[in-house]
N, C-alpha and C positions, 0 to 999 in steps of 0.2 A: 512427384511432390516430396519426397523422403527429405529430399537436400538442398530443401528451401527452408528459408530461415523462418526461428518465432519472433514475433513483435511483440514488445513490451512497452507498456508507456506510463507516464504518472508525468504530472504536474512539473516533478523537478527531481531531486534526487533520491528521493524517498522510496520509488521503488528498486533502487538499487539494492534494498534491503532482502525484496523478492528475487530479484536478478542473481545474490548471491546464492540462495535455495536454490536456484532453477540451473543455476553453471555445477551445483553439488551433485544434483541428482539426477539432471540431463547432462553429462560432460559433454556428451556428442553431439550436442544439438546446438547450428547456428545460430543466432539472435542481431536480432538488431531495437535496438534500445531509443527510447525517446522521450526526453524530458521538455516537458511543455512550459520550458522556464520563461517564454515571454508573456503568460497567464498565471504565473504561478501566485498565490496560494489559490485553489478549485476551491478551497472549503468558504472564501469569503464570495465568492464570485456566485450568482444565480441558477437555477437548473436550465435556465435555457441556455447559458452561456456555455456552463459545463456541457450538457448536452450535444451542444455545438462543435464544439473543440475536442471531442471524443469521437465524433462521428469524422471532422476533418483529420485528424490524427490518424486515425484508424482506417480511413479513404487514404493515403499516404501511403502507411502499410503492405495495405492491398497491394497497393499500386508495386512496391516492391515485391511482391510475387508471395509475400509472410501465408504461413501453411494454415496458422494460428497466433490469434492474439491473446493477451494478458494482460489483463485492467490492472496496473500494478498500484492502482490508487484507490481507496476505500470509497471518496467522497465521489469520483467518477463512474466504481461502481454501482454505486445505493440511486445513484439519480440516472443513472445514462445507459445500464447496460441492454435492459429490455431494449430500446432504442437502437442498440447497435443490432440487438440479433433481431432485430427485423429488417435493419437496412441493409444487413450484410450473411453472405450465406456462408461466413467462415466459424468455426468453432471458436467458441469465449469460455476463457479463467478469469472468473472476478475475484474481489478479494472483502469480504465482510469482516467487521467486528467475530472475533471468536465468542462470542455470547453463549451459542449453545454448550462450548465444554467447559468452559467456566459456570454455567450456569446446572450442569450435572457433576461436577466435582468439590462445587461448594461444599463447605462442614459448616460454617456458619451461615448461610442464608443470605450476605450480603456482600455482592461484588462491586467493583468501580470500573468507569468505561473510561476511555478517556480517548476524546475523537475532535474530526473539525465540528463547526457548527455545521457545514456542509452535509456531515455524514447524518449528524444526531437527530439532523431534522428531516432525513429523506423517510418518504414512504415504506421501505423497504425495511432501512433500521426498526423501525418503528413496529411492523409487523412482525420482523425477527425477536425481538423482544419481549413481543406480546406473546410468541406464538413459546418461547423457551424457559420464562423466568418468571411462570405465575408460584404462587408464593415464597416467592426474593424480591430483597430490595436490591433496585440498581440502582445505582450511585452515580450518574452521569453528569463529564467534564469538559467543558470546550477548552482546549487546549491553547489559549490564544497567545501568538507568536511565536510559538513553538516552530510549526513550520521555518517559518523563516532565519531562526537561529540557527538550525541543522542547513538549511540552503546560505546561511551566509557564515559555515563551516566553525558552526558555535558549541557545537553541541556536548562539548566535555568543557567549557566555561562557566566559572564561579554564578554568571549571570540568566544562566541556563538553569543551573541547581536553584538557583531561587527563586526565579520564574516557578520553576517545577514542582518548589516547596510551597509557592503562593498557589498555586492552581490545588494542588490535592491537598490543600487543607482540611477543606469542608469533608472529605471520603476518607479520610487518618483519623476522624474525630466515630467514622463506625469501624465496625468488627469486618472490616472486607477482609475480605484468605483470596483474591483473584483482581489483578487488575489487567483488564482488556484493551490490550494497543490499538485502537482503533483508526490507523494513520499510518502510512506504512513509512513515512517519517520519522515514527515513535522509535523503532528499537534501536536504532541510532543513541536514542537517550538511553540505554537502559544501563549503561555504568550509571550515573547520575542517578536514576530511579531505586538502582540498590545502594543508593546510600542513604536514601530517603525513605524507602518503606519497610515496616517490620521483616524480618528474615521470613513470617512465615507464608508472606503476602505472594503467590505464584504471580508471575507475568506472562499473558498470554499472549502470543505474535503469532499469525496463521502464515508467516510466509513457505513454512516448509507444508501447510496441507495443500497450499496453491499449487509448490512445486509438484507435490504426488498427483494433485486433481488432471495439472497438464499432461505427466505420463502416463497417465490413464486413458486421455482424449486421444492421445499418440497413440495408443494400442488400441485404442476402439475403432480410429480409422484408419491403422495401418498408415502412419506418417514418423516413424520411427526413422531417426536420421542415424547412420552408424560411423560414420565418415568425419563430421565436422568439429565443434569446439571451437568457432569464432565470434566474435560479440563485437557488433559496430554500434557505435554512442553517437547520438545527434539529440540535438537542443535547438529551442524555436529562435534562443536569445544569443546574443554575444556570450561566448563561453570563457567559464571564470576560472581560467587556468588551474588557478592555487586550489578551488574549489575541489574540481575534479581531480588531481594529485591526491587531494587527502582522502577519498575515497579508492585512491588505486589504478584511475584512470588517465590513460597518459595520451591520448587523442580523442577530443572530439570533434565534429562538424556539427557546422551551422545549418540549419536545415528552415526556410518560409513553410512554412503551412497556414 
């Protein structure tokens, strides 16, 4: 099992943001990648639809022989992951809103989240929250369209920063010191986000604790690949050339699930 690949999957290109944490700190480790661009945004879509599409995703995976998988999507985690580790006997990295260290490194008391509606409303978020930020205020923001400007390769466009400036209005108007990428979509924006929020305002992105969570899993079951360093990209939908360039990627396949 050493020199069988990891699965990684999100929505669409959003967890390539994790993908880059996971090629930094696993170099050696195969991957194979999966963007579920023909359901893409998860965060408008249902939990049973999500649920769905995570469980046929991740049966796909499998099927490819993946040692271990990586939710590299927030809103597919908060709804679907229980789900998958009961229907499958493979080790899971999911990826939540960073809530708890923002919410112990606060000086002022008051963070901002900024997630799909997907994530904000999942049971999970919700508990996470409740269980890490009793007296703070969170400041929570559906990010809407965001998604889709970063999937249709927007995401350093004048039309992006305004979207960006329209949405964190209402949370610039408190004392946030932490704002919580909750979309693994978001850090994508974050030129754009530093130009918009005060210098002292931290931005928190959990994709490098995912990376560590996985070499952890890796050493816990003795699935440590020493050999590899290849990464294969598949997508549900027609792939968007131009797209995948401006992330770095120079092949992908089309993959039915």
């Amino acid at each position: 099992m050493h020199s069988k690949p990891i699965g990684v999957f999100d929505s669409g290109v959003g967890g390539l943001s994790v993908l880059n944490a996971l090629k930094e700190i696993l170099p050696n480790e195969d991957i194979l990648y999966v963007a579920d661009q023909a359901y893409t945004p998860y965060g408008k879509r249902t939990k049973e639809t999500i649920t769905a599409r995570a469980i046929a995703v991740t049966k796909w995976l499998a099927a490819q022989e993946c040692k271990l998988v990586v939710v590299a999507c927030n809103t597919a985690t908060t709804n679907a992951i229980s789900q998958l580790r009961e229907h499958f006997s493979l080790p899971f990295v999911g990826i939540e809103p960073g809530i708890k260290p923002a919410a112990l490194d606060s000086k002022t008391g008051v963070i901002g989240v900024l997630a799909t509606a997907g994530t904000l409303t999942s049971t999970l978020f919700q508990s996470t929250a409740q269980d890490f930020t009793q007296g703070l205020e969170v400041i929570s923001q559906v990010g809407h369209g965001l998604v889709g400007l970063v999937e249709e390769g927007k995401a350093d466009s004048q039309a992006t920063e305004k979207q960006l400036r329209d949405i964190l209005h209402p949370m610039l108007k408190k004392p946030i010191d932490h704002l919580v990428l909750g979309c693994t979509h978001y850090p994508f924006l974050t030129p754009a986000l530093k130009k918009i929020l005060p210098k002292n305002v931290a931005i928190v992105d959990c994709s490098t604790a995912v990376a560590e969570q996985t070499g952890r899993l890796l050493d816990l079951h003795n699935l440590n690949n020493k050999s590899g360093g290849k990464t294969d990209y598949y997508t549900t939908a027609s792939p968007k050339i131009d797209l995948w360039e401006s992330f770095g990627v120079e092949h992908v396949n089309q993959v039915a699930i």
